[in-house]
C-alpha positions in Angstrom: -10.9 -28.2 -2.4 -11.5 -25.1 -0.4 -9.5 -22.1 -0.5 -9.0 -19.7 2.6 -8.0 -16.4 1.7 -6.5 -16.5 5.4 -3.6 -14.6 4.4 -4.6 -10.9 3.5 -1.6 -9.0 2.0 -2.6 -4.6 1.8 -0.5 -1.8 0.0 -0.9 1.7 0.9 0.3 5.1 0.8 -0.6 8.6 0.4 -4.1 8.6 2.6 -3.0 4.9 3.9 -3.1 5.9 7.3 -6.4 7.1 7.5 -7.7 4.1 5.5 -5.9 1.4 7.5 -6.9 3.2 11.0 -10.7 2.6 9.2 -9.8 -1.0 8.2 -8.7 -1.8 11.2 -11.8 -0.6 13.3 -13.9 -2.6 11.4 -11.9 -5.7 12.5 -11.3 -7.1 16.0 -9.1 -9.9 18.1 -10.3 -13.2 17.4 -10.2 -12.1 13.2 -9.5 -15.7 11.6 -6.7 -14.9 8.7 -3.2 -12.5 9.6 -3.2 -9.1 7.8 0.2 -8.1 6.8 0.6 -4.2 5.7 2.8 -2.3 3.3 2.4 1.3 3.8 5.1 3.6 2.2 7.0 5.4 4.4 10.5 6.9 4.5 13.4 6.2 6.7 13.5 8.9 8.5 9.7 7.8 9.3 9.1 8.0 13.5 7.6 4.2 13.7 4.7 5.0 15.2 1.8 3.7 12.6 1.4 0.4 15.0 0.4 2.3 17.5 -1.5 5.0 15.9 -3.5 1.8 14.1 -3.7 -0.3 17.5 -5.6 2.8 18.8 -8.6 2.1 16.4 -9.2 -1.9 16.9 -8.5 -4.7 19.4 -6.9 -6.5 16.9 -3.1 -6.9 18.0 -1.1 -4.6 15.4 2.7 -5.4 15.4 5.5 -3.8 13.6 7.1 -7.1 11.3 10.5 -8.1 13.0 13.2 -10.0 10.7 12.2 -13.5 11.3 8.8 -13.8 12.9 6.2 -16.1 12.6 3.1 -15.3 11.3 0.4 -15.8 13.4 -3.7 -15.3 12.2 -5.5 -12.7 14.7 -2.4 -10.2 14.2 -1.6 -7.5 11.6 2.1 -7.2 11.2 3.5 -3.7 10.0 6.4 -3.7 7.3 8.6 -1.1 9.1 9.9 2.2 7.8 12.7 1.6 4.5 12.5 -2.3 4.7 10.5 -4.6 2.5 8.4 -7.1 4.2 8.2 -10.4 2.4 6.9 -13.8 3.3 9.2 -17.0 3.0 8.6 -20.8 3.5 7.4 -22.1 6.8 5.3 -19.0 7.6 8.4 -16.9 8.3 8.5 -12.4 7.6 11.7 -11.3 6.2 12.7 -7.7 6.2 14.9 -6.6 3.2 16.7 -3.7 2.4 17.0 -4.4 -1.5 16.4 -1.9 -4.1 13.0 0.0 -4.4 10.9 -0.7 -6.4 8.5 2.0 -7.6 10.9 4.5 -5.9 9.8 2.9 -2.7 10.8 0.9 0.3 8.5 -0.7 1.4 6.6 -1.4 -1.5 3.4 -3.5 -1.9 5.0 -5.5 -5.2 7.4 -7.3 -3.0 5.0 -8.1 -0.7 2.6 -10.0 -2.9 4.8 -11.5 -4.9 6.1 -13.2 -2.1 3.1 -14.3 -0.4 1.8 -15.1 -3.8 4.8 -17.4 -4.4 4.6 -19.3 -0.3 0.7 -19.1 -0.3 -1.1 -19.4 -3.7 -4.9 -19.6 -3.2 -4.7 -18.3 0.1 -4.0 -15.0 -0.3 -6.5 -12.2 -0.5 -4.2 -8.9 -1.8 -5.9 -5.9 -1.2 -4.7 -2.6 -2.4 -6.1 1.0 -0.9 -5.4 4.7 -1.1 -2.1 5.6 -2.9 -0.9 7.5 -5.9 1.5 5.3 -8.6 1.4 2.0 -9.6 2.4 -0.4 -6.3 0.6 -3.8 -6.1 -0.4 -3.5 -9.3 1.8 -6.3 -10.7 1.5 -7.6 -7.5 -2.3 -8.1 -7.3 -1.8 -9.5 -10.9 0.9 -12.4 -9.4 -1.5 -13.5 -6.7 -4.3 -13.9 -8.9 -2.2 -16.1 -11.4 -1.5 -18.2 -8.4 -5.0 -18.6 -7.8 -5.6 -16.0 -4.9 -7.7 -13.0 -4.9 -7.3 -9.4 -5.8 -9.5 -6.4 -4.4 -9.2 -2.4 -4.3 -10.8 0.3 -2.8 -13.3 1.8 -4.8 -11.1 4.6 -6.8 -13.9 7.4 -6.2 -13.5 7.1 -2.1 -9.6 6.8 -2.1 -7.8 9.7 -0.9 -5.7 9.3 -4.0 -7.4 7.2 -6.4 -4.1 6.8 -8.3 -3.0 2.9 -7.1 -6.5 1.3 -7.2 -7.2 3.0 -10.4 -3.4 1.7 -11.8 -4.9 -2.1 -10.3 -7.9 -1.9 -11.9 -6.5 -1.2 -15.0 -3.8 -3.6 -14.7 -5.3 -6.5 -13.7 -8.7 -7.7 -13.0 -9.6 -7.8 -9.7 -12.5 -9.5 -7.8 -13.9 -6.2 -6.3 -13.8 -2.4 -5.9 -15.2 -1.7 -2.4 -15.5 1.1 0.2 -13.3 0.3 3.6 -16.8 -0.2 5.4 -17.5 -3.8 3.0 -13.8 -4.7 3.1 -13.7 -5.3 6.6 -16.2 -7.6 6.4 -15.4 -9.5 2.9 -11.9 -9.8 4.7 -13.4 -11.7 7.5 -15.7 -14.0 5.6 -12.8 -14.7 3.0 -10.6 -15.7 6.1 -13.2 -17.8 7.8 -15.1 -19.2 4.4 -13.2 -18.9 1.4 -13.2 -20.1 -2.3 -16.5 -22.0 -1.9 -18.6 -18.5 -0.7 -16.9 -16.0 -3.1 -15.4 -17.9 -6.5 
């Protein structure tokens, strides 16, 4: 059977913005999977990355509410101090539980949930960053039969996260920003029997 990766799941931090403003101009309305995004920010964070991201593609870019429906063609934003997870019946939770990596939001939560609601269908993707977030992450969605992928560690901003992902796991590929955007869209619109 084929796999969609229709569901791409992306942890980010230090440099994030820059990368997902990048990302995100290489992608357009009409994309064929939902991108949901985990960049670590602070509470006392404005809530502004939507539209500083929204600026750079014609992709609709939302911040996630408590409750929404995913739906493909849209990148949803986990908001500032609030995990973003997915539960069953294509449903975003927000959750103020305890950080993890010293962060909220972190990537981790993220993936593991997807991975848990979406198995094969989820493409986790981790960019920029220093630490360890998504690592374990991109190590659950892989187990559950999705794919993992990381910018390439020498043209991060802070190498720190892909590097921790590469050595944690074994992800599918190590690219530049300019060949994710369009492995993201072939992954959403192809899947398992192009890339596995």
């Amino acid at each position: 059977m084929n796999a969609y990766r229709d569901l791409i799941v992306i942890g980010a931090s230090l440099g994030g913005l820059k990368a997902l403003s990048r990302l995100a101009s290489l992608l357009d309305r009409g994309f064929p999977g939902t991108i949901l995004v985990v960049l670590h920010t602070g509470p006392g964070s404005p809530g502004m990355l939507d539209r500083i991201i929204q600026r750079n593609t014609t992709l609709p870019v939302t911040y996630a509410r408590n409750g929404d429906r995913i739906h493909a063609g849209q990148m949803y934003i986990a908001p500032p101090d609030r995990h973003l997870i997915v539960v069953p019946g294509e449903i975003l939770r927000l959750d103020a539980g305890p950080k993890l990596h010293r962060v909220r939001p972190a990537a981790d939560r993220l993936f593991e949930s997807a991975a848990e609601c979406y198995g094969p269908r989820v493409a986790g993707v981790v960019l920029t960053g220093c630490g360890s977030d998504g690592t374990l992450g991109l190590r659950k969605i892989r187990l559950a039969g999705g794919i993992g992928i990381v910018q390439h560690p020498a043209q991060a901003e802070a190498p720190g996260m892909p590097m921790s992902a590469l050595d944690g796991d074994d992800p599918k590929f190590s690219l530049s920003l300019e060949e994710l955007g369009p492995l993201l869209k072939q992954l959403a619109e192809h899947g398992k029997h192009i890339w596995n």
